[in-house]
C-alpha positions as CSV (number, residue, x, y, z in Angstrom):
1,X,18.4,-6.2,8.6
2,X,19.9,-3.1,6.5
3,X,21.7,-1.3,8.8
4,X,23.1,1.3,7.3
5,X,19.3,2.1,5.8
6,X,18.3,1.7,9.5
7,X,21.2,4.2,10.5
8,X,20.3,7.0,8.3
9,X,16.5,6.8,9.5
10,X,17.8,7.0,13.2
11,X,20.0,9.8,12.8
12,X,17.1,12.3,11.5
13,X,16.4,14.6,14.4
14,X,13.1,13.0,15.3
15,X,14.7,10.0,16.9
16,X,17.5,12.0,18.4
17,X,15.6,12.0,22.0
18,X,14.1,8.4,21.9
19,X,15.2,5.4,23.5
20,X,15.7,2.6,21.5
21,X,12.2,0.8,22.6
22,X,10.5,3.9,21.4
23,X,12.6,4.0,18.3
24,X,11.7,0.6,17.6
25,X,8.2,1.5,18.2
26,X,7.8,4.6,16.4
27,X,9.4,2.5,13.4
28,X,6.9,-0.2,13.5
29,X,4.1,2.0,14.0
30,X,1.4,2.1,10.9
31,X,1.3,5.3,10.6
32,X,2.3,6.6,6.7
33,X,-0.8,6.7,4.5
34,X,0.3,5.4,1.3
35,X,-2.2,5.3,-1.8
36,X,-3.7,1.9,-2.5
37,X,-2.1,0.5,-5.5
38,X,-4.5,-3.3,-5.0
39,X,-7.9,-4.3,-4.5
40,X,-9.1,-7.7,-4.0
41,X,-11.6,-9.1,-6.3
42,X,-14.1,-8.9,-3.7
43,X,-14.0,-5.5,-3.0
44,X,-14.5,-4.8,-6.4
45,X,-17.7,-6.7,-6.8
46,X,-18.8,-4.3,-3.2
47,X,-18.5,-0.8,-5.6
48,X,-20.2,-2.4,-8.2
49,X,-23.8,-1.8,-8.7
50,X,-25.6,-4.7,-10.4
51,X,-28.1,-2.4,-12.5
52,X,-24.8,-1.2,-14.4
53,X,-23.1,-4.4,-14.7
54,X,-26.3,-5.7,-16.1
55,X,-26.2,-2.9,-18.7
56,X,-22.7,-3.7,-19.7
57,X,-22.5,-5.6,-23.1
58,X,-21.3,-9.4,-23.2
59,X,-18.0,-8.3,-24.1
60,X,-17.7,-5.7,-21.0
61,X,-19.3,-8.6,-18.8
62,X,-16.6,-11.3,-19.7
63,X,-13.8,-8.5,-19.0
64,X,-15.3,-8.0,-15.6
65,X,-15.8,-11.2,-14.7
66,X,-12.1,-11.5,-15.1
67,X,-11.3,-8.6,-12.7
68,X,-13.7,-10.2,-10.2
69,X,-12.1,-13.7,-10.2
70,X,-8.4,-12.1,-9.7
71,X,-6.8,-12.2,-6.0
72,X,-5.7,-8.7,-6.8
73,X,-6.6,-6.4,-8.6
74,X,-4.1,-3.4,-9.6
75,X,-5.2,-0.2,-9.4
76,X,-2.0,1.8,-9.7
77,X,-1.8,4.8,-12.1
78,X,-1.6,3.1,-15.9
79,X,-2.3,-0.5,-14.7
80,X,-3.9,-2.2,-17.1
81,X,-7.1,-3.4,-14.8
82,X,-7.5,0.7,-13.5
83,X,-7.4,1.5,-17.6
84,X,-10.0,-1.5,-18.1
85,X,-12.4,-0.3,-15.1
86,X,-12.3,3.2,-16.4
87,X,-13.7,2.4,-19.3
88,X,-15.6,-0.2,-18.5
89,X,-17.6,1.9,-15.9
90,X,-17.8,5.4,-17.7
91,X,-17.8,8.8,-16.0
92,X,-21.3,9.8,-14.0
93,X,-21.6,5.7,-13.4
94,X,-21.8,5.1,-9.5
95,X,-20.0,2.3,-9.5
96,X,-16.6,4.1,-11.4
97,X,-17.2,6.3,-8.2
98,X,-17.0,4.1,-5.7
99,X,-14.0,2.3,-7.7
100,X,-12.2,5.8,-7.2
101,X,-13.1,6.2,-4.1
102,X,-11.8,2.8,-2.6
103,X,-8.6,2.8,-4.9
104,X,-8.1,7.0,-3.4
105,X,-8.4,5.5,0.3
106,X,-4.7,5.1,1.3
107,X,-3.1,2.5,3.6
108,X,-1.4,2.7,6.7
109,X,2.1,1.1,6.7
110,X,4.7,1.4,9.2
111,X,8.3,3.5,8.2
112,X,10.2,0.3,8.4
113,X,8.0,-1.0,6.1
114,X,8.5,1.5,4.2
115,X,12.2,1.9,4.0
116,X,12.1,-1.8,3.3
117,X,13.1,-2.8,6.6
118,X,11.6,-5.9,8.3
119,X,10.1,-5.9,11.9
120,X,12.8,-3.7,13.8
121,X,13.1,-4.8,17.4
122,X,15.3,-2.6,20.1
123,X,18.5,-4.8,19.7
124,X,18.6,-3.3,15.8
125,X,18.2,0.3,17.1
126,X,20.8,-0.8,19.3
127,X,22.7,-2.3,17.0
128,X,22.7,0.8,14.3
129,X,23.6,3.3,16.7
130,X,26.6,1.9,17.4
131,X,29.9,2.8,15.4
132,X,31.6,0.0,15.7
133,X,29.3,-2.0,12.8
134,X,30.2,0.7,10.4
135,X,33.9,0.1,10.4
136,X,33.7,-3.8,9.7
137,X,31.4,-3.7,6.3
């Protein structure tokens, strides 16, 4: 556990008033939307439509079939695989709009999470609001 990184979060006023159980809580919570930057293989074959993968040439096929068979797939901005789809599946094609809309649809993750913290439990909320740690590191 980072405790210092733990520290800082808890002394923002918005965890001035809680206990530690509900600081704990409210830090495990999934409740920051983050945009997706994976897709599984699977979901990637669900946007596609089958008319416009049939219309792709051999070439275009192979590259798919590539995308498909991956565990993840990234989709982040300037990823190689979100550059391939794109132009794989033009503009106006349904399934480059249902690409964009699953890799637009963001993820909940908790604050801990997202501060790079593990599972904090109240003995670690405990534990960083107490002085005492700060003086042995």
């Amino acid at each position: 556990m980072d405790y210092k990184v733990l520290a800082a979060e808890l002394a923002l006023p918005a965890y001035a008033k809680m206990s530690n159980a509900q600081a704990a809580a409210a830090l495990n919570a999934a409740s920051v939307s983050v945009a997706r930057t994976f897709i599984t293989g699977a979901e990637l074959w669900e946007c596609t439509l089958l008319a416009e993968y049939a219309a792709l040439a051999q070439a275009a096929r192979d590259a798919y079939q590539v995308l498909v068979s991956l565990g993840s797939i990234d989709v982040s901005e300037g990823s190689n695989s979100r550059m391939a789809l794109a132009v794989l599946f033009g503009a106006g094609t349904q399934t480059r709009a249902n690409l964009l809309a699953l890799a637009g649809k963001g993820t909940m993750q908790s604050r801990a999470a997202q501060l790079g913290l593990p599972f904090v439990g109240e003995h670690h909320v405990a534990t960083a609001r107490e002085a005492t740690w700060q003086t042995k590191s």
